[in-house]
OpenMM code with the backbone's topology and positions (N, CA, C; nanometers):
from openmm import Vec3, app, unit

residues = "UNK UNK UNK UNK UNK UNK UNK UNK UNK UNK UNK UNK UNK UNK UNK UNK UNK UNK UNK UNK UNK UNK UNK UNK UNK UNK UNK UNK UNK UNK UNK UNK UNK UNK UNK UNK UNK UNK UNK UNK UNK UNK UNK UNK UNK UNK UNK UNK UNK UNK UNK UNK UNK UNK UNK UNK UNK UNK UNK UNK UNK UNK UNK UNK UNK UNK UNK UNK UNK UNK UNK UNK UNK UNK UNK UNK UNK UNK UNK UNK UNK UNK UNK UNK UNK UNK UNK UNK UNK UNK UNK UNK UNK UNK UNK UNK UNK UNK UNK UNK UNK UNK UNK UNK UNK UNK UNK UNK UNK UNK UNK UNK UNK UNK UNK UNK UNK UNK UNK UNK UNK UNK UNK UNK UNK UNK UNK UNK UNK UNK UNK UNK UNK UNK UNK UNK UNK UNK UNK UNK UNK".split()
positions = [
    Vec3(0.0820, -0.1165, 0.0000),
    Vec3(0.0000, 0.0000, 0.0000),
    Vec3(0.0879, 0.1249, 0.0000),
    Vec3(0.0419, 0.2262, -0.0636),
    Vec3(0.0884, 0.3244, -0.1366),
    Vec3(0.0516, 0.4420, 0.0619),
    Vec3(0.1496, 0.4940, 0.0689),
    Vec3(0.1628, 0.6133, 0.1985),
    Vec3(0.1339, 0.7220, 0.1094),
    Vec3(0.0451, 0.7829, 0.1865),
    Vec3(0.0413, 0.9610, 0.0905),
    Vec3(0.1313, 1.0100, 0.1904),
    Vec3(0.1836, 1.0878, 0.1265),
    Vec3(0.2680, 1.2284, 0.1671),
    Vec3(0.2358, 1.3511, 0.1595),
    Vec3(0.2497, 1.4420, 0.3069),
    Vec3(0.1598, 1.6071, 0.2701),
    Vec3(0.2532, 1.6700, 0.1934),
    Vec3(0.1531, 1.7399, 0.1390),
    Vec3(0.2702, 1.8464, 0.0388),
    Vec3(0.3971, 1.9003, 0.1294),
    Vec3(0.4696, 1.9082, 0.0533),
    Vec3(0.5826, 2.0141, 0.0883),
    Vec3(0.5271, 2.1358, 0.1016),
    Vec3(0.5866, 2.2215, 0.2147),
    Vec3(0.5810, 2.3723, 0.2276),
    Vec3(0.6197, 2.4689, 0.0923),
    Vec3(0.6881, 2.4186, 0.0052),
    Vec3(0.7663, 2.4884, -0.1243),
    Vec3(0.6117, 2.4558, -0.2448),
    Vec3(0.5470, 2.3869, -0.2296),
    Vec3(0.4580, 2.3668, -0.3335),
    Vec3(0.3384, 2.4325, -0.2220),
    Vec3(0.2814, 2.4656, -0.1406),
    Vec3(0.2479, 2.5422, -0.0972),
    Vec3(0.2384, 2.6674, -0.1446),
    Vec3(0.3785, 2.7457, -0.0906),
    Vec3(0.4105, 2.8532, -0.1080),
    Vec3(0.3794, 2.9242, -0.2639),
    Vec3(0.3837, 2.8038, -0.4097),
    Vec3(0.4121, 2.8324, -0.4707),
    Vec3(0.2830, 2.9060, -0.5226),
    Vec3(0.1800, 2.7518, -0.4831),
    Vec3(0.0303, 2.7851, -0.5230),
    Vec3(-0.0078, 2.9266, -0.5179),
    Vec3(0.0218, 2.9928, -0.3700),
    Vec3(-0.0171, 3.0659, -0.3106),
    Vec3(0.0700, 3.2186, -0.4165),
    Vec3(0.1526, 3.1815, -0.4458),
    Vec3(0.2325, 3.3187, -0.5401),
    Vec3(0.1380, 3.3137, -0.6707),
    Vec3(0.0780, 3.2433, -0.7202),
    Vec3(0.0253, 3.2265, -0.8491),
    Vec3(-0.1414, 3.2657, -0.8218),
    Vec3(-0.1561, 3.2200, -0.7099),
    Vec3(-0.3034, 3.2684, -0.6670),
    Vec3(-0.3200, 3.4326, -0.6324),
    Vec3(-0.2441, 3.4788, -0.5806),
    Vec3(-0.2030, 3.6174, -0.5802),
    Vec3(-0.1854, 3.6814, -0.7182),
    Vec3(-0.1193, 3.6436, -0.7700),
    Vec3(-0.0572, 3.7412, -0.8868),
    Vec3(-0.2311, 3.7041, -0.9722),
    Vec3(-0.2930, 3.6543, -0.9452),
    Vec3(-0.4138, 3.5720, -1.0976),
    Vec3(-0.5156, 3.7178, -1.0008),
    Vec3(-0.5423, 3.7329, -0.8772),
    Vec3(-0.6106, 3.7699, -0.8370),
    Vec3(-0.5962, 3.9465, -0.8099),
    Vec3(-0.4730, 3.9684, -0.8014),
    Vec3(-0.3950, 4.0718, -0.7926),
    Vec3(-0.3934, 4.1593, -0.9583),
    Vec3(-0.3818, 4.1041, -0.9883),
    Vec3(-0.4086, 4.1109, -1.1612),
    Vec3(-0.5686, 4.2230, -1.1641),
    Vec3(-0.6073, 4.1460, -1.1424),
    Vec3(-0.8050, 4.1259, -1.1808),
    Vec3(-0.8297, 4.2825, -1.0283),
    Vec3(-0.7819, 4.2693, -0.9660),
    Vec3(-0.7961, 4.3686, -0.8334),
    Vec3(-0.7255, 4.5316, -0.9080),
    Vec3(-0.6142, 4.5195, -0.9867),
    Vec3(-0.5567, 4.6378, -1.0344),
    Vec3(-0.6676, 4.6717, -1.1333),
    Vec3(-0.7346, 4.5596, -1.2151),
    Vec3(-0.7965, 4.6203, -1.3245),
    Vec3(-0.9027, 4.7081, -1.2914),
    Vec3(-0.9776, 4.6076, -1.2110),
    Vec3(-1.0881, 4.6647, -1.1580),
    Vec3(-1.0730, 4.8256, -1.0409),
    Vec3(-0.9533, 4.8717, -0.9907),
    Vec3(-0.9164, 4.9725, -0.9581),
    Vec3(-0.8846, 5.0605, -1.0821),
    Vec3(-0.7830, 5.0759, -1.1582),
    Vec3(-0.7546, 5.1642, -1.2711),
    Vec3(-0.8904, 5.1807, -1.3268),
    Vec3(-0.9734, 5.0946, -1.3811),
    Vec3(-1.1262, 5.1169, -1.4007),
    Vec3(-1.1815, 5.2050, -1.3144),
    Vec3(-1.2088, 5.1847, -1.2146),
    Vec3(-1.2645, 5.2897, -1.0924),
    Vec3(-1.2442, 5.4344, -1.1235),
    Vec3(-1.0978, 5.4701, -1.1152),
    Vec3(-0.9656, 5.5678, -1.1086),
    Vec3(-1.0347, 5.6690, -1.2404),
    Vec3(-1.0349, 5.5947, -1.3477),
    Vec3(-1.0531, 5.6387, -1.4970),
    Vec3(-1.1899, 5.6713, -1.5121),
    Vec3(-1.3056, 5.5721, -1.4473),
    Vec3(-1.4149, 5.5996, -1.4554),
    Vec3(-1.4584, 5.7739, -1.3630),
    Vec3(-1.3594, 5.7867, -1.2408),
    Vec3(-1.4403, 5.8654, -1.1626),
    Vec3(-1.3759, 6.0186, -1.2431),
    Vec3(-1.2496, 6.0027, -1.2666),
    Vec3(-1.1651, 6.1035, -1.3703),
    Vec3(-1.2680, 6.1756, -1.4885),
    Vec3(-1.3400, 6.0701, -1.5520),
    Vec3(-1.3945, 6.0934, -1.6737),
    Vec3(-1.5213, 6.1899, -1.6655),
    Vec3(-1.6079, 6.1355, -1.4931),
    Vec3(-1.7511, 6.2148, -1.4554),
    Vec3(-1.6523, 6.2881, -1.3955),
    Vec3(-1.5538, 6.3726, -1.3410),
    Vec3(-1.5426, 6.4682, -1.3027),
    Vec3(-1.5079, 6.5586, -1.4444),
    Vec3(-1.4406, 6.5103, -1.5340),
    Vec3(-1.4124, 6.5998, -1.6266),
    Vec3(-1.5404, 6.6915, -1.7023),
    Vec3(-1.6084, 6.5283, -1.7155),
    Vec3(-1.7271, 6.5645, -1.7827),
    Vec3(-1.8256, 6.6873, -1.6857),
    Vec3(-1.8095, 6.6736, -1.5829),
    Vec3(-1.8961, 6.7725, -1.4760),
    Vec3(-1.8343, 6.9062, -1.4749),
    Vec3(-1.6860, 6.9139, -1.4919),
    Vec3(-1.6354, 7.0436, -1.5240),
    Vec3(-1.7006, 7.0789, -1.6964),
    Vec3(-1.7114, 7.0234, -1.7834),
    Vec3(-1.7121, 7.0170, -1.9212),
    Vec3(-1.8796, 7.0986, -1.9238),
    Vec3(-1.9490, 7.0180, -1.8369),
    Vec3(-2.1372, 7.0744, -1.8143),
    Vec3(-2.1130, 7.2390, -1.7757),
    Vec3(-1.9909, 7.2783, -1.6198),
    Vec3(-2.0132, 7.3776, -1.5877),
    Vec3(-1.9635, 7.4807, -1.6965),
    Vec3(-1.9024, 7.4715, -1.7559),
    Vec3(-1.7941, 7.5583, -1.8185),
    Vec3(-1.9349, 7.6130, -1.9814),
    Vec3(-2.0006, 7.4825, -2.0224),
    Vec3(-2.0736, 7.4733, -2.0978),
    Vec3(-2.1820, 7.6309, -2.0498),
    Vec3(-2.2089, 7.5752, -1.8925),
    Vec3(-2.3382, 7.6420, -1.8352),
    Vec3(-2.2946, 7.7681, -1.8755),
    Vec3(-2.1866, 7.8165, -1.8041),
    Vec3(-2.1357, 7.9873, -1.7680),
    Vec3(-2.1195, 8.0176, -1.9559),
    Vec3(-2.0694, 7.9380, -2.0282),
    Vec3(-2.0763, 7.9989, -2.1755),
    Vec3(-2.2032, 8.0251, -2.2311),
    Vec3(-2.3056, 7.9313, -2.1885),
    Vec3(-2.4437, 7.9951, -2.2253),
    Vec3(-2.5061, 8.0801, -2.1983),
    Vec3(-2.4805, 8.0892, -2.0324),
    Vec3(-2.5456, 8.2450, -1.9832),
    Vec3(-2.4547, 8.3551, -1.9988),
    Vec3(-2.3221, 8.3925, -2.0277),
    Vec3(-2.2558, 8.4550, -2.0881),
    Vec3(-2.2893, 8.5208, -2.2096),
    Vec3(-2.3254, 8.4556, -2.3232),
    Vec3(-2.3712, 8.3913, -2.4557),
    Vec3(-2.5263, 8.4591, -2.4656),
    Vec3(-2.6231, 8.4526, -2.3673),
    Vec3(-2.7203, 8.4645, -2.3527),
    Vec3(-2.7407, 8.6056, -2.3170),
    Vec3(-2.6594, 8.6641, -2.2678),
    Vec3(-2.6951, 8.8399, -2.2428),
    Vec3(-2.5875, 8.9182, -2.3329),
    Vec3(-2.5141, 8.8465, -2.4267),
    Vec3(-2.4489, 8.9114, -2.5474),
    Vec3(-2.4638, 8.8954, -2.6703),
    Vec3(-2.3989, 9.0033, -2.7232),
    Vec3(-2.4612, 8.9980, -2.8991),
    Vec3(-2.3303, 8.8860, -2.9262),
    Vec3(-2.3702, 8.8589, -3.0736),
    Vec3(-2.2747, 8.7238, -3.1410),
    Vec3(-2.1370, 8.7985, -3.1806),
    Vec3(-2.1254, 8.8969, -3.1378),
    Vec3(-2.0315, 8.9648, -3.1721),
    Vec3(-1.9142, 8.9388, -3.0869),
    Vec3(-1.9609, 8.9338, -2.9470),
    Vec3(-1.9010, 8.9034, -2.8346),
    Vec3(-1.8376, 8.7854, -2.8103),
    Vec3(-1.8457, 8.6668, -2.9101),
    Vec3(-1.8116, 8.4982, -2.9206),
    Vec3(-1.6688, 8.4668, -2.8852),
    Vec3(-1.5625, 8.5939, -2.9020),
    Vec3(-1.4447, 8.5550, -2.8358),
    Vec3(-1.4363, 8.5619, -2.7112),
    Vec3(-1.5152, 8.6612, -2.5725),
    Vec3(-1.5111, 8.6650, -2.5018),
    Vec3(-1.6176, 8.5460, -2.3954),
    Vec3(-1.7139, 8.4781, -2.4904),
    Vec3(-1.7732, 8.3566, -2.4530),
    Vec3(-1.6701, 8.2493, -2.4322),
    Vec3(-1.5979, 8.2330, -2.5513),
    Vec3(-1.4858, 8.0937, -2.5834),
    Vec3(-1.3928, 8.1375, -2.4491),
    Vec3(-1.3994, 8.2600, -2.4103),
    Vec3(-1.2562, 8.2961, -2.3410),
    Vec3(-1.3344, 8.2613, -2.1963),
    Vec3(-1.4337, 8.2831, -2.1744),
    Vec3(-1.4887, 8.2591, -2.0449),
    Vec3(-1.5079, 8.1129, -2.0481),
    Vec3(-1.5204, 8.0168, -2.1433),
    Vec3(-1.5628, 7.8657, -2.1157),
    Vec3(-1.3783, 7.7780, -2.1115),
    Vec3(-1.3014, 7.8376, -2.1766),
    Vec3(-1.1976, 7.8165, -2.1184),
    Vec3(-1.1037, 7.8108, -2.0250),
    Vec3(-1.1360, 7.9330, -1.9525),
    Vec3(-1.1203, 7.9663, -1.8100),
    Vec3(-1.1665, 7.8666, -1.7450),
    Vec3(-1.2626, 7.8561, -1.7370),
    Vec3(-1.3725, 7.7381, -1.6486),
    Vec3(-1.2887, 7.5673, -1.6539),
    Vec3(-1.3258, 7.5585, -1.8168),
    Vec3(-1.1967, 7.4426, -1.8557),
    Vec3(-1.0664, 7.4232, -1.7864),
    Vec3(-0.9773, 7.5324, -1.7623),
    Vec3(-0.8483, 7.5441, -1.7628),
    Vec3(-0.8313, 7.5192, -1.6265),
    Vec3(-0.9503, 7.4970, -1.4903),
    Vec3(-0.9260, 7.4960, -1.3741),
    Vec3(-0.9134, 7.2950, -1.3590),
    Vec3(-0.9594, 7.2087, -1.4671),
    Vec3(-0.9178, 7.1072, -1.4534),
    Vec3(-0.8305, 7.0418, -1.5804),
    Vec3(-0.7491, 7.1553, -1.6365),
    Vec3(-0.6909, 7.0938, -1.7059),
    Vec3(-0.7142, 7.0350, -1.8350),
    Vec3(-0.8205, 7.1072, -1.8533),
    Vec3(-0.9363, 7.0278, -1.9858),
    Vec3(-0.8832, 7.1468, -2.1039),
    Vec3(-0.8234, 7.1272, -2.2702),
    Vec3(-0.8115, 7.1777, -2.3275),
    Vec3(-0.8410, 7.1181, -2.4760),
    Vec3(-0.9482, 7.1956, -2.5253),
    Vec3(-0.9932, 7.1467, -2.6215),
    Vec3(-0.9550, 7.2235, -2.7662),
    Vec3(-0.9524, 7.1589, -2.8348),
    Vec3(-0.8889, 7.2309, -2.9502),
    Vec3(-1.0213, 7.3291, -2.9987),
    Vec3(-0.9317, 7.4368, -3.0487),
    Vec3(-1.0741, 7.5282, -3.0637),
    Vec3(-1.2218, 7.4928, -3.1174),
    Vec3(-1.2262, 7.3740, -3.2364),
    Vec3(-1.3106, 7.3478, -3.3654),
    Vec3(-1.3809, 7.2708, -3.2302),
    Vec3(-1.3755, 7.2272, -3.1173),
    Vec3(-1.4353, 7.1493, -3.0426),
    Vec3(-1.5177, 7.2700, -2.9922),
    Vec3(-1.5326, 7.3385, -2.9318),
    Vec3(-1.6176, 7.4991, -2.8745),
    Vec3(-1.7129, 7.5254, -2.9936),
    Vec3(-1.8037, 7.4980, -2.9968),
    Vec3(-1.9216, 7.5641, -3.1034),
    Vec3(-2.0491, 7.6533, -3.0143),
    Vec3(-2.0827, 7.7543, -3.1011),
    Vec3(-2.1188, 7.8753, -3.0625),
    Vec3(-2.2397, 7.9042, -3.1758),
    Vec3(-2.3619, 7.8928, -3.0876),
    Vec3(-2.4724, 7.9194, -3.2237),
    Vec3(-2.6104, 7.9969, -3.1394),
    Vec3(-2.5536, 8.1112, -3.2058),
    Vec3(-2.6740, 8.2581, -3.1891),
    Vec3(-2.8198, 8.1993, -3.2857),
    Vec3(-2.8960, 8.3014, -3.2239),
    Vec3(-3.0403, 8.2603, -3.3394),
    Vec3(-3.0320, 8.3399, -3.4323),
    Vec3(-3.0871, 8.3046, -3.5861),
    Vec3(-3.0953, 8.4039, -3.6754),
    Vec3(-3.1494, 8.5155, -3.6522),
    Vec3(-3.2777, 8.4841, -3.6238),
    Vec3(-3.4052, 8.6175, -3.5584),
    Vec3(-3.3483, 8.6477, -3.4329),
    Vec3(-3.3145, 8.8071, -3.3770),
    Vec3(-3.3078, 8.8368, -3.2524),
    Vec3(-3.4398, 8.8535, -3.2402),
    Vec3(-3.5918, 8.8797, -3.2830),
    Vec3(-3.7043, 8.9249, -3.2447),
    Vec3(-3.7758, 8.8117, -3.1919),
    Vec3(-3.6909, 8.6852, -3.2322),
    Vec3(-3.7920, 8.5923, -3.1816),
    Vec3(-3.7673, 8.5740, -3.0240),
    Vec3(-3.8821, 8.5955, -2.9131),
    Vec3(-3.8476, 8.5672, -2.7917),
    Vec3(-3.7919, 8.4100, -2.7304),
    Vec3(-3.8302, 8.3317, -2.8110),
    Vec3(-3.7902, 8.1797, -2.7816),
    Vec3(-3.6819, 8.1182, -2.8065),
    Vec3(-3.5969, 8.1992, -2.8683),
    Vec3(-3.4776, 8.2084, -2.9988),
    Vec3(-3.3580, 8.1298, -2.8310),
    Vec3(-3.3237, 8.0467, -2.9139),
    Vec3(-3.2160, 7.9733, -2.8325),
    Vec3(-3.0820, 8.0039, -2.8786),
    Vec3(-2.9924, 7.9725, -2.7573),
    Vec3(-2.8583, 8.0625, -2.7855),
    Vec3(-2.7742, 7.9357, -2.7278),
    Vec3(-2.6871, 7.8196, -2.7946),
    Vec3(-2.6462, 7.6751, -2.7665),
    Vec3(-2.5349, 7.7111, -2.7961),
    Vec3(-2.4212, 7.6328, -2.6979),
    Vec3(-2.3307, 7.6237, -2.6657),
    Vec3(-2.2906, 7.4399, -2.6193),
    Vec3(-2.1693, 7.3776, -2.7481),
    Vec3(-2.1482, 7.2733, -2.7035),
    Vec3(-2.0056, 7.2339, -2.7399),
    Vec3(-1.9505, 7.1515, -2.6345),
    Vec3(-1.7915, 7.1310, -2.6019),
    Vec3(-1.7749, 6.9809, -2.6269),
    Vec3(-1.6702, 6.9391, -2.7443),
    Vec3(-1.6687, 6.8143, -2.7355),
    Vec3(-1.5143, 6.7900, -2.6534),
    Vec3(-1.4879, 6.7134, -2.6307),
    Vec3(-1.2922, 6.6652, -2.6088),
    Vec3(-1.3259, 6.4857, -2.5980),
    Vec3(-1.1670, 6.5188, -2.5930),
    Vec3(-1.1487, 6.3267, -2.6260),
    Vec3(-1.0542, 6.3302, -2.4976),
    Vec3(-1.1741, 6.2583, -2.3799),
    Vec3(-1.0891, 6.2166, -2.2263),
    Vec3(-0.9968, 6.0731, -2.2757),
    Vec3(-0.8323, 6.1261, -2.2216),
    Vec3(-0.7410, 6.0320, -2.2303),
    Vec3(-0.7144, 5.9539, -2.1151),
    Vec3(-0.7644, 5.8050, -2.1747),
    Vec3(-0.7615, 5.7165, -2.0087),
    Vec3(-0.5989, 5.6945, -1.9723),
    Vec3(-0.6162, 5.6388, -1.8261),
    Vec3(-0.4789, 5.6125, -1.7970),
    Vec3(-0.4295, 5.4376, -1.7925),
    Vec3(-0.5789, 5.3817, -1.7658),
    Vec3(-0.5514, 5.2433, -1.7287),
    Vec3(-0.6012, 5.1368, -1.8565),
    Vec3(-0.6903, 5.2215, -1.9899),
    Vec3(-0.6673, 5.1852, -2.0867),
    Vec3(-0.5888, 5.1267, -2.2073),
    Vec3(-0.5290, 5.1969, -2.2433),
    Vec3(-0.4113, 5.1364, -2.3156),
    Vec3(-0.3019, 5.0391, -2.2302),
    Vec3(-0.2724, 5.1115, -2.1710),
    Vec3(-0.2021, 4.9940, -2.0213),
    Vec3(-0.2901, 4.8314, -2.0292),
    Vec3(-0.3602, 4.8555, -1.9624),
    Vec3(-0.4607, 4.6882, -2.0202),
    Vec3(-0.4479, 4.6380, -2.1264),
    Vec3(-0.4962, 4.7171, -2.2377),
    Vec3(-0.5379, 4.6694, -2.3367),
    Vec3(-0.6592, 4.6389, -2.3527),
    Vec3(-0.7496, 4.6729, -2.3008),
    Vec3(-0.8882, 4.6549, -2.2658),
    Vec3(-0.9802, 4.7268, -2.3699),
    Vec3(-0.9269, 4.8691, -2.3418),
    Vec3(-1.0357, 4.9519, -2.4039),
    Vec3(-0.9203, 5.0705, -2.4871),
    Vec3(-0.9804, 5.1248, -2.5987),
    Vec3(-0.8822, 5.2232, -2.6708),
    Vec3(-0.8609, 5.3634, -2.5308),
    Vec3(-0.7659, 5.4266, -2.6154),
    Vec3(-0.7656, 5.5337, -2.5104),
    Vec3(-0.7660, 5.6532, -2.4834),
    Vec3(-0.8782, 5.7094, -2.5785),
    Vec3(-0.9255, 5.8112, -2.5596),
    Vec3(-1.0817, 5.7158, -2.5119),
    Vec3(-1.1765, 5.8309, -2.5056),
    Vec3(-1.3377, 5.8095, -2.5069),
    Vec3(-1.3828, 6.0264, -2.4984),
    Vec3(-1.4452, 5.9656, -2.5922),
    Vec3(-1.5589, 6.1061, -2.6432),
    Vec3(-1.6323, 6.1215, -2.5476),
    Vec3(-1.6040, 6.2767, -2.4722),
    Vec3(-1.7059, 6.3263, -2.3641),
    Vec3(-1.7607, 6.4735, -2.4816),
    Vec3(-1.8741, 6.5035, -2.4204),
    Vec3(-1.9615, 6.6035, -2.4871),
    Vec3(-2.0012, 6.7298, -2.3614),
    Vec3(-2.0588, 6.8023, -2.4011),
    Vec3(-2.1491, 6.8730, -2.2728),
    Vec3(-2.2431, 7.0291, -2.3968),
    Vec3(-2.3350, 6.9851, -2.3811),
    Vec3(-2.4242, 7.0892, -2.4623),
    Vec3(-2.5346, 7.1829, -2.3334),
    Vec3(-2.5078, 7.2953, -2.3907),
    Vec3(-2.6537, 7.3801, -2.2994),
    Vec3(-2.7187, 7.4341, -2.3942),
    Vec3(-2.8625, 7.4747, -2.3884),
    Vec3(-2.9321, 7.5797, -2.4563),
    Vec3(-2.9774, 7.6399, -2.3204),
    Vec3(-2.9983, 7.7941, -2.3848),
    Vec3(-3.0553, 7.8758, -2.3094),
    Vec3(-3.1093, 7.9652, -2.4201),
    Vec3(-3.2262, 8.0833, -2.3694),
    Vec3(-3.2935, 8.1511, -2.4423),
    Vec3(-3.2271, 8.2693, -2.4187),
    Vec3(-3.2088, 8.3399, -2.5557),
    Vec3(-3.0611, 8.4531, -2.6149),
    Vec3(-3.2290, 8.5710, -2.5457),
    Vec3(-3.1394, 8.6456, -2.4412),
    Vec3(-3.1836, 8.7455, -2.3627),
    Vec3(-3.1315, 8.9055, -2.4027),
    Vec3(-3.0110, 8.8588, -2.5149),
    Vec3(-2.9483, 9.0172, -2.5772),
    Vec3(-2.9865, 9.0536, -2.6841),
    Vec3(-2.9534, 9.1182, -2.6984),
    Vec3(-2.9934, 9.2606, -2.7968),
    Vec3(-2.8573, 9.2637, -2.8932),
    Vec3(-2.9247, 9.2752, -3.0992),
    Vec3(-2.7892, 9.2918, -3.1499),
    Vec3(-2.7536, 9.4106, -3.1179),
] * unit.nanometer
topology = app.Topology()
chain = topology.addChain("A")
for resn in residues:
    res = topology.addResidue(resn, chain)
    for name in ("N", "CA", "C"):
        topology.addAtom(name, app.Element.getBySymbol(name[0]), res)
């Protein structure tokens, strides 16, 4: 009859390094995910405010004024680091100033660059954030 023998402490140990690293693995991903995800709603929440203040900005000026809109939604931008290439900032007055309903829209695209994306290999690494407002144009040409 055949004696079993307990494992060795060294085949133990070893399991236990491989069970770590498999699990340790899967624990980073799911953190850098977290990290990137919460990065992206904060950007995007700066991206809404910056949107807001360009509309009501936007909204008590003539279209004439559109550099000093872009210059105020950048400001706003620039407190997290968010810089969008200009063609991303769009700026649209109403034809009719007489119409009282006449909407005055303001919308910001950028491309948020992940950190734990490309690193993985998971997901590409940018992702398209947006932020649009309308408000009703309150100025006078």
């Amino acid at each position: 009859m055949r004696r079993l023998r307990p494992r060795s402490n060294d085949a133990i140990k070893g399991n236990a390094v491989i069970e770590v690293a498999i699990v340790l693995s899967f624990l980073l991903m799911v953190l850098f995910g977290i990290i990137d995800f919460g990065r992206a709603w904060w950007n995007s929440n700066i991206m809404h405010t910056a949107c807001r203040e360009g509309a009501r900005l936007a909204a008590v000026t003539a279209p004439a004024d559109s550099a000093d809109v872009i210059q105020r939604i950048r400001d706003v931008l620039s407190t997290a680091a968010i810089n969008p290439d200009p063609s991303d900032i769009r700026l649209s007055w109403p034809s009719d100033p007489n119409d009282p309903l006449a909407p005055v829209i303001v919308q910001i695209n950028y491309d948020f660059d992940l950190i734990a994306g490309p690193v993985l290999g998971i997901i590409p690494g940018t992702i398209p954030l947006s932020a649009r407002c309308v408000m009703k144009w309150e100025g006078g040409p």
